[in-house]
C-alpha positions in Angstrom: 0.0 0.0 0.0 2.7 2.2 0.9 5.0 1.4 -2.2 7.5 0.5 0.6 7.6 3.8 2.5 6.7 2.4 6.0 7.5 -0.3 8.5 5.7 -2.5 10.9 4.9 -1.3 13.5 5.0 -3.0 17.0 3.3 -0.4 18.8 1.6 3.2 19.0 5.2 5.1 19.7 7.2 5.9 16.6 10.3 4.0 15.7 13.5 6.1 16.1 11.9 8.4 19.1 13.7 7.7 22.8 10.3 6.3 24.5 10.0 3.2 21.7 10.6 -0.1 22.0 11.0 -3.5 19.4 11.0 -5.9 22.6 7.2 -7.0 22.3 6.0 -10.4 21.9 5.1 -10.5 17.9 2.0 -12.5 16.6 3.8 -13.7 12.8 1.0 -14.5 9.8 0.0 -17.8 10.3 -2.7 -18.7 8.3 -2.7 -22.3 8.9 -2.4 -22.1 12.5 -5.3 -19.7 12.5 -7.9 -22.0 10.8 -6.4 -24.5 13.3 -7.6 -22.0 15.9 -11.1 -20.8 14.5 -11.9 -25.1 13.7 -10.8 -24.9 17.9 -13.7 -22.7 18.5 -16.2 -24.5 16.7 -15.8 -22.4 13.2 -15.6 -24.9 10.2 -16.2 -24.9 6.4 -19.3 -27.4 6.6 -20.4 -27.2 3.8 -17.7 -26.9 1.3 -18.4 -23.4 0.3 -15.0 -21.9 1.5 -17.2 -20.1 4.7 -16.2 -20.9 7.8 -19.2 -21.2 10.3 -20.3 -22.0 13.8 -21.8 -25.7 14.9 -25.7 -23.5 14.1 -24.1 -23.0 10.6 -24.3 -19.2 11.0 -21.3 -18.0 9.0 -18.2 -15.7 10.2 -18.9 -12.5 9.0 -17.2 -9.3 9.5 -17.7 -6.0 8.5 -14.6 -3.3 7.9 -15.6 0.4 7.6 -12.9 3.5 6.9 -13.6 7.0 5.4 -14.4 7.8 2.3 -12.2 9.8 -0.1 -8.9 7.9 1.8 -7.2 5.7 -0.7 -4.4 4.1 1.6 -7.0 3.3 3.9 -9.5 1.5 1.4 -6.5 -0.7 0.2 -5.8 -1.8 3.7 -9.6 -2.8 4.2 -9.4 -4.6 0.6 -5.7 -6.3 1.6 -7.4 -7.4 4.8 -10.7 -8.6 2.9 -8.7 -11.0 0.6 -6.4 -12.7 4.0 -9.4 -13.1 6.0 -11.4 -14.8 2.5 -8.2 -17.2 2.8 -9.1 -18.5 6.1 -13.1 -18.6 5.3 -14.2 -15.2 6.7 -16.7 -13.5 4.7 -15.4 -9.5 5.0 -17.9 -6.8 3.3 -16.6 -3.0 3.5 -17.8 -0.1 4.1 -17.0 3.5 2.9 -18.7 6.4 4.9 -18.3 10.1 4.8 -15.8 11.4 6.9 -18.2 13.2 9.7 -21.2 10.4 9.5 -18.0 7.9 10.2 -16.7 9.5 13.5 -20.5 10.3 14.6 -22.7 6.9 13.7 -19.3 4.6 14.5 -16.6 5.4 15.9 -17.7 7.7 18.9 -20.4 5.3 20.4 -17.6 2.1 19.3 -20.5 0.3 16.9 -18.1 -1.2 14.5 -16.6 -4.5 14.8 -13.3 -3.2 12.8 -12.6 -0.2 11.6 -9.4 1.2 9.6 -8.0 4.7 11.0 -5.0 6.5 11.6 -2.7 7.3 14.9 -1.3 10.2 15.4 1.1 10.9 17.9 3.4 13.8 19.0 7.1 14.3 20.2 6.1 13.3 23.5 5.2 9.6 24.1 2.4 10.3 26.5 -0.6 8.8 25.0 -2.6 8.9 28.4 -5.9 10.2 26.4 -6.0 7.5 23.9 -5.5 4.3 26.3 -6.3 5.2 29.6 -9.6 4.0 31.0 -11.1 7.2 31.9 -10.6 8.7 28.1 -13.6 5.9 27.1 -16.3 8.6 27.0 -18.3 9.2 23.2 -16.4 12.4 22.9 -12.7 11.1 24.2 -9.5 9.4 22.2 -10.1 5.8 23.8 -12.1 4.6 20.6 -11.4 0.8 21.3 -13.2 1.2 25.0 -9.7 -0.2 26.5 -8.7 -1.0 30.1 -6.3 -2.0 31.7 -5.5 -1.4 35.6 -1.6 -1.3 35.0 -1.3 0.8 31.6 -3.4 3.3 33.7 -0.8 3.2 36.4 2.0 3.5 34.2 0.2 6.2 32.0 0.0 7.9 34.6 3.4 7.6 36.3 5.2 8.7 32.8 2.8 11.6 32.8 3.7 12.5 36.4 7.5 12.6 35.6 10.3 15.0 34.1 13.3 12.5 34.2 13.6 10.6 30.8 15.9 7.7 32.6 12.3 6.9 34.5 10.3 7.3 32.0 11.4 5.3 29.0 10.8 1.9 31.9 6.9 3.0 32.0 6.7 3.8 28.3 8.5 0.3 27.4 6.5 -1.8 29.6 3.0 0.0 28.2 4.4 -1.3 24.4 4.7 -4.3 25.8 1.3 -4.9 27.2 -0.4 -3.2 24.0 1.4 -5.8 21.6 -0.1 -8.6 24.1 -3.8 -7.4 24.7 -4.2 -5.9 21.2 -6.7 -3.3 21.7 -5.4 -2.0 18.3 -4.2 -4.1 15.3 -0.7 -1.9 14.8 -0.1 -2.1 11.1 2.3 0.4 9.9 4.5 3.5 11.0 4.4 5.6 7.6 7.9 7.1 6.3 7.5 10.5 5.1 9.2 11.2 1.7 9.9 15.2 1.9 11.6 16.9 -1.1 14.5 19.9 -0.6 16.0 21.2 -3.8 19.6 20.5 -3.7 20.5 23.9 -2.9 19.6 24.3 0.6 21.7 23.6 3.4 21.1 23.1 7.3 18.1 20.9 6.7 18.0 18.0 9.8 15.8 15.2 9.4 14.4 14.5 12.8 11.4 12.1 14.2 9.3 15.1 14.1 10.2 15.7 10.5 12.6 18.2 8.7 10.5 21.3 9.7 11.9 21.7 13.0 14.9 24.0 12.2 13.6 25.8 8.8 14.2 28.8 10.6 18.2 27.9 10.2 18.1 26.8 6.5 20.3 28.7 4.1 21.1 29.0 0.2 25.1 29.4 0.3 26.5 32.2 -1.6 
């Protein structure tokens, strides 16, 4: 989808900032070891259609919706579509206009997936996105997550000025995420900014090259 300008992500911190981590437990692609799984739990192709379904032959069906007028986003929902079809999941998807999205779905959580974006800032505090207070129609927590230690540790790397302590809270939240999976991480997009060749002083940095326009210069 990207045309190779991202990588997995592992988490919600970005890759090359101070607070992230790589030491998570990883779920690899498996998709023999997930129909293994779903035939565990009672979900079988029965009747040779290539549709998984439960022992009252109700099928496995899901239902993906994302914005319209997003491109990247549809793709992922499509890419997603065809793996799940592999395993016998029937996947329909839905594209919604931007405002009826966020208002009929995503604020009172009726979706059963739904394909969105993360952002984050230079700071790794994401206290109003998974703490369980933020769970409100009109707060960040969209998944309705809660967990008793992330909201400890939220709110101990909130509470504290010394990077040495916080990078042990901001770790150990990473870690939790990648095992409860409140959030399917995907990707960390790569930005692809173009400079003409003339200017000097530009510093890429994790919050872009921006940063230090103000110290840019054209030599004589």
């Amino acid at each position: 989808v990207r045309l190779g300008l991202a990588r997995e992500a592992t988490g919600p911190i970005r890759p090359g900032t101070w607070a992230h981590t790589d030491d998570v437990k990883r779920f690899p692609f498996d998709a023999e070891k997930a129909k293994v799984l779903l035939a565990e739990a009672g979900w079988k192709d029965r009747d040779g259609d290539g549709l998984i379904e439960d022992r009252d032959g109700k099928p496995f069906t899901l239902t993906i919706r994302t914005n319209q007028g997003n491109d990247e986003r549809k793709k992922i929902a499509e890419l997603i579509q065809q793996r799940l079809k592999e395993i016998g999941i029937q996947v329909d998807i839905q594209l919604i206009e931007w405002a009826a999205f966020i208002k009929e779905f995503v604020k009172p959580r009726r979706f059963e997936v739904v394909v969105l974006g993360l952002g984050s800032g230079t700071d790794p505090d994401q206290y109003v996105v998974w703490h369980s207070s933020q769970r409100g129609p009109d707060q960040m927590n969209r998944t309705g997550y809660a967990n008793p230690e992330v909201d400890r540790l939220l709110e101990l790397g909130r509470s504290s000025c010394v990077q040495a302590e916080r990078v042990q809270y901001y770790h150990r939240i990473q870690q939790i995420l990648a095992e409860d999976l409140p959030m399917i991480f995907l990707y960390t997009a790569d930005a692809l900014p173009v400079v003409a060749g003339r200017i000097r002083g530009v510093n890429p940095a994790p919050s872009g090259i921006l940063h230090n326009f103000t110290e840019w210069f054209v030599p004589k």
